[in-house]
C-alpha positions in Angstrom: 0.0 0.0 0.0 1.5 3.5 -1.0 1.9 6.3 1.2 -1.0 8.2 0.1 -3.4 5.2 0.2 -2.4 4.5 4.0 -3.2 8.5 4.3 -6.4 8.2 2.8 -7.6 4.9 4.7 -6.7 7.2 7.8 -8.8 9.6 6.5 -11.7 7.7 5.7 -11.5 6.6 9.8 -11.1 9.9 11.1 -14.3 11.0 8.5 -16.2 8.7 10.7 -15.4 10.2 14.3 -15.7 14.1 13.2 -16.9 16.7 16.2 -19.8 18.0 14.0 -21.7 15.9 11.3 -20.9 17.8 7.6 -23.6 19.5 6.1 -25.2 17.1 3.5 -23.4 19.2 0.7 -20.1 17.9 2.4 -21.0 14.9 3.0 -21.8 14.6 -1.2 -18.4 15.4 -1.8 -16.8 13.1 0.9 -19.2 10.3 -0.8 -18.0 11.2 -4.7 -14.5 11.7 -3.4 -14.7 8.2 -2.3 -15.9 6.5 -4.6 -14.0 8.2 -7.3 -10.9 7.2 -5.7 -12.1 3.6 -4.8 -14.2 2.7 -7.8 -13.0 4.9 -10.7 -15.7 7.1 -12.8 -19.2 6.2 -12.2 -21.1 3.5 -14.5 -24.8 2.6 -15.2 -27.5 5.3 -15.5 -28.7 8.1 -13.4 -31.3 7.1 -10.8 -34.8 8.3 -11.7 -36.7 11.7 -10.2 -38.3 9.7 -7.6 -34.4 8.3 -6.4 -33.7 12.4 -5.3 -31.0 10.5 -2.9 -29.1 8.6 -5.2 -29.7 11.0 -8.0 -28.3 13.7 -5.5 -24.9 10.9 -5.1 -24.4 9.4 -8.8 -24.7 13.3 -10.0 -21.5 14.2 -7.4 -20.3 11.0 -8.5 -20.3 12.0 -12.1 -18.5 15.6 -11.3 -15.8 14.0 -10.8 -15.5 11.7 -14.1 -12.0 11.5 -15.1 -10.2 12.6 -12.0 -7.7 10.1 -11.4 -7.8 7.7 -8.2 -5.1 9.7 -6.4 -6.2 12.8 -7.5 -9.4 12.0 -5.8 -7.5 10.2 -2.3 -5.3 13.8 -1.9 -8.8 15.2 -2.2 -10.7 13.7 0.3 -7.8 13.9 2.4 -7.5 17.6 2.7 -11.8 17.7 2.6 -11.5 15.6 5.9 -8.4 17.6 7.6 -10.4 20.9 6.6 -13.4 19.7 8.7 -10.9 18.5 11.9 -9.9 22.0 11.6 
């Protein structure tokens, strides 16, 4: 495991044990973020009007099509050390 995948397991921990729960549009990001970095660019097609939950995730999901895997790990890294802070 690299450096920066040890970092980002850390953070995905530490994401879990945060003072104050994220406002939903953080908690978007943290979920594209993820899986961006754990599952590559999203696949299948976007959830239906009634879905507004998973429409709400696959569309943050999407954003981020094409940002590379590490791209997305530094990301949520420094997403999760700006909410310690």
């Amino acid at each position: 495991m690299t450096e920066l995948e040890t970092r980002f397991q850390q953070a995905v921990t530490e994401s879990k044990t945060l003072d104050e729960r994220p406002d939903n549009m953080t908690l978007l990001q943290l979920y594209a973020l993820y899986k961006q970095a754990t599952g590559g660019d999203v696949e299948g097609d976007r959830p239906g009007f009634t879905d507004m939950v998973g429409r709400a995730k696959w569309d943050a999901w999407n954003a981020l099509k094409g940002t590379s895997a590490e791209q997305a790990m530094q990301r949520y890294i420094d997403l999760v050390e700006s909410l310690k802070s």
